[in-house]
GUKOL-999255 format. One record per residue (C-alpha): residue in three letters; y, x, z. Coordinates in steps of 0.02 Angstrom, whole numbers, plus 50000, padded with zeros to 5 digits. Last residue first. Layout:
N
alaYXZ
...
END
This chain:
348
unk540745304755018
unk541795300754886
unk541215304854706
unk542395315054600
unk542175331354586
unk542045339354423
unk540935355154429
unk541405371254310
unk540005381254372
unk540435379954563
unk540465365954697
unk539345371854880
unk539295359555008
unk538205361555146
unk539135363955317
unk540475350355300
unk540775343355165
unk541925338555039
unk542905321655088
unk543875316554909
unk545405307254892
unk546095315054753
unk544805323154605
unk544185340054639
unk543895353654495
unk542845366754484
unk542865386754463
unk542105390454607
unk542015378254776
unk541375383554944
unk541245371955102
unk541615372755287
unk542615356655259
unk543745351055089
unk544825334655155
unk545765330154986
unk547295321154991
unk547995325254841
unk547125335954675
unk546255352754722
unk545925364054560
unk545145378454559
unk544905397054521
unk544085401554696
unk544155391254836
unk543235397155022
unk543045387655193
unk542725389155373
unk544185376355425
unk544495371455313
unk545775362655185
unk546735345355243
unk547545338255097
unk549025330755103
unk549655337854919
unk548955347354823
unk548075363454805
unk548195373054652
unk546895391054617
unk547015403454512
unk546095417254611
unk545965415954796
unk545835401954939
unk545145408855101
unk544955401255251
unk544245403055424
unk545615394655516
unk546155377155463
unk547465377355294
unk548485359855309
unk549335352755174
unk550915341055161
unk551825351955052
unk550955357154881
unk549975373254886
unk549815386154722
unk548625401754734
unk549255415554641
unk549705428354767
unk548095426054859
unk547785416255030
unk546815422955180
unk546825412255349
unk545375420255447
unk546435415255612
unk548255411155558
unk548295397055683
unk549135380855650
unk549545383355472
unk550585367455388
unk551085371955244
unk553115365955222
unk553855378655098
unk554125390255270
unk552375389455294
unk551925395255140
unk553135410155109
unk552545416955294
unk550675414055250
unk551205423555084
unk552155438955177
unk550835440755326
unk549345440955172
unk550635456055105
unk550795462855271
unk548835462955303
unk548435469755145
unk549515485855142
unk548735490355321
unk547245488355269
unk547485498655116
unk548345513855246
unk546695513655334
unk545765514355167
unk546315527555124
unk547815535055004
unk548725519155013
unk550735515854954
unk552085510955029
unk554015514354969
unk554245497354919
unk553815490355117
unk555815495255163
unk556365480655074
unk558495480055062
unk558255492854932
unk559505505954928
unk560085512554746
unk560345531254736
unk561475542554619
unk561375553754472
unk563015557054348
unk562585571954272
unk563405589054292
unk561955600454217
unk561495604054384
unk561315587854430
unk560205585554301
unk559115597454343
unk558975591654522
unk558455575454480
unk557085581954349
unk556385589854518
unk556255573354564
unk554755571654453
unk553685586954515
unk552665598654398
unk551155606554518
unk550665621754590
unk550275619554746
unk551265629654836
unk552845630054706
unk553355637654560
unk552515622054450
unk554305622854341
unk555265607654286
unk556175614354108
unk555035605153990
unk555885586354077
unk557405593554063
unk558165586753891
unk556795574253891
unk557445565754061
unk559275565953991
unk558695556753823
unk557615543653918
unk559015539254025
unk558225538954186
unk557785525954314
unk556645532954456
unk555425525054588
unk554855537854704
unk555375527754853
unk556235542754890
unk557085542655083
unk558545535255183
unk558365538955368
unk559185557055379
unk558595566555548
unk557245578455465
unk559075583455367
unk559985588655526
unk558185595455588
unk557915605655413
unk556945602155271
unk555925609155187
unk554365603155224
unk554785582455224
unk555455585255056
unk557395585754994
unk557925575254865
unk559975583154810
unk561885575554798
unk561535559054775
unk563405551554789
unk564155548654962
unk565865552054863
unk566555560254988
unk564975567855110
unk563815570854952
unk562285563154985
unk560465569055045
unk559045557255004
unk557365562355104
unk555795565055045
unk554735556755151
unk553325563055270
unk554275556155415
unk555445542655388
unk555075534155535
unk556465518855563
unk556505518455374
unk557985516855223
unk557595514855082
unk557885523054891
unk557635518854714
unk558415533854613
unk559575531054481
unk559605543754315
unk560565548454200
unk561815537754263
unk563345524754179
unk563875519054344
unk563875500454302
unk562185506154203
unk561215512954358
unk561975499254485
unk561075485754367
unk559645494554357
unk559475497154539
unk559625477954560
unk558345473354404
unk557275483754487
unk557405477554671
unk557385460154633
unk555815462654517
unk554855469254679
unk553935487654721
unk552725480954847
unk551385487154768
unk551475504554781
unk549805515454712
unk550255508854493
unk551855525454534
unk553455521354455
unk554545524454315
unk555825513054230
unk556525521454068
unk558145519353973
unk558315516253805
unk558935529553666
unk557515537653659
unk556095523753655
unk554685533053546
unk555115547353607
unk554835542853775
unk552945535253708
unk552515551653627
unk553285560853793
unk551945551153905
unk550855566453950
unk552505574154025
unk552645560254140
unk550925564054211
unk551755584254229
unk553295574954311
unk552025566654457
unk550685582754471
unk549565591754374
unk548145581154378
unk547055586954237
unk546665573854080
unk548315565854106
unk548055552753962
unk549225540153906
unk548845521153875
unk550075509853785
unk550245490953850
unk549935473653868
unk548925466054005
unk547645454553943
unk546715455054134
unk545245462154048
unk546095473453933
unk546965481854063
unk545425483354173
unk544535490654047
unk545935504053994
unk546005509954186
unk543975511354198
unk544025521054049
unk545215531954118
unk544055536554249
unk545355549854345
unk546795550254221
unk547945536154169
unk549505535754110
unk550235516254091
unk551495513453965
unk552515499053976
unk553935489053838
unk553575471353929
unk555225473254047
unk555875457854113
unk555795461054278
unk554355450354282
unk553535461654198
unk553765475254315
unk553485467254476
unk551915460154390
unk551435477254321
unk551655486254516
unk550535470954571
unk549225473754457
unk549105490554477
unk548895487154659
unk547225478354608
unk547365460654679
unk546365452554786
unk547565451554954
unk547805470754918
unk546355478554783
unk546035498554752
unk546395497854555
unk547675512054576
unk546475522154673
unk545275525454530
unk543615518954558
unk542065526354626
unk542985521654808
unk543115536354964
unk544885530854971
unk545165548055050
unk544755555454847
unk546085541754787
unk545805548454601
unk547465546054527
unk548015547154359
unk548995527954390
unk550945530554343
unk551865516654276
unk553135521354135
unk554285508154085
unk555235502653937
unk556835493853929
unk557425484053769
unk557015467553855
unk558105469953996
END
């Protein structure tokens, strides 16, 4: 997938957020969620990105630099809408016209390589203009919904949460708002997307609708993970994005032999590597680049950032940043703090 490009959306302000920053660098489990959205991406295989930014743009560009993430950098000076943003991007489509083009919103991080390389798959074995990423909910309310063509249960037409009727209010599968498109078909009607509407704006899917019109071959992929179509516009919704992605790596741990009695305070980043054998007490949290070995016993009441944990450490109601432990070390309890680059090696 190498010769794919991506657009990632992140204009946003996040006014409910109530944050100085722009939305898309709003952190789950310690992460910004544009982070997560250029992981997914990445690890897709696709390194070909542009990211258009907007609100604090400056901030956007920093962060990019900062975390050595690779890409180009348009600007959607006035937030016009989700195919407007696009619009502020055609240097960079033009750029790869005869590829196709990933595009996705930096406020959804659960977005996962699986999916795209799935609905990218389906999208060339049916030779589309474009493929939209789809799921299905128990409460689809708010969502655009997918409607299909009753024979060939093809996409026959997005329709939003306000207009649509009960039969259509009833349909489960909605827009993820992820979108594969030929880069070619999405600049032919890309110009042609119109702001006739209440608020005024340039929509993405209604590129969708174009191109059916024209007779293009446009269809939906269904992701087996419902969580890809969430995003967080306060803080409410960010909770709620952090506790199912700190569920989703206690989960992964435990079933890769971690022993975690009780959840209680338990907090582990994405990053963070633990060998089997280990126990995580309540109260903890281990962030940043961090390896744990094995047998150790970590908490409870405790916090690692950035470090490394060789075997059969016991690490008690103590801090460590940036430092290293040696195996067979007792750390603690109460008093300990290990940061500035520390070496620890001196058994208690």
């Amino acid at each position: 997938m190498s010769k794919l490009c991506s657009i990632i959306l992140a204009a946003g302000e996040g006014k409910r957020m109530k944050s100085s920053s722009p939305k898309v660098l709003s952190e789950v489990l310690f992460k910004p969620m544009l982070k997560w959205v250029v992981d997914s991406v990445n690890d897709s295989g696709i390194k070909n990105i542009c990211v258009v930014a907007g609100y604090k743009s400056e901030e956007i560009e920093n962060y990019l630099s900062f975390a050595n993430i690779h890409s180009e950098i348009a600007l959607q000076k006035e937030r016009k809408g989700t195919a407007h943003a696009v619009m502020m991007a055609t240097e960079f489509l033009q750029k790869n016209l005869d590829s196709d083009v990933l595009i996705l919103g930096g406020d959804a991080p659960f977005i996962d390589s699986k999916t795209i390389k799935d609905s990218y798959a389906l999208h060339k074995r049916e030779n589309n203009s474009a493929t939209v990423i789809s799921a299905k909910l128990d409460n689809p309310y708010g969502y655009g919904r997918i409607v299909r063509d009753k024979d060939s249960l093809k996409l026959n037409s997005i329709v939003e949460e306000k207009d649509a009727n009960e039969i259509i209010k009833n349909i489960t599968e909605v827009n993820s708002g992820v979108y594969w498109f030929k880069v070619a078909d999405l600049l032919s009607v890309l110009t042609n997307i119109s702001n006739n509407n209440a608020q005024g704006e340039y929509y993405l899917p209604d590129a969708i609708c174009l191109l059916l019109e024209k007779g293009k071959s446009v269809n939906a992929f269904v992701s087996d993970s419902p969580e890809i179509v969430m995003g967080a516009n306060d803080c409410m919704q960010l909770y709620d994005l952090n506790r199912i992605a700190k569920d989703k790596v206690l989960n992964s741990l435990m079933n890769d032999g971690i022993r975690i009695p009780f959840t209680d305070g338990v907090i582990i980043g994405t990053e963070v590597k633990i060998k089997r054998g280990t126990t995580i007490l309540p109260g903890t949290i281990i962030d940043g680049n961090t390896s744990v070995g094995e047998n150790c016993i970590i908490g409870p009441n405790s916090q690692i950032h950035n470090s490394i944990i060789e075997n059969n450490v016991v690490f008690n109601s103590s801090y460590c940043k940036d430092s290293y432990i040696n195996s067979n070390q007792k750390i603690g309890p109460f008093d300990t703090v290990i940061n500035n680059n520390d070496a620890f090696g001196i058994q208690f």
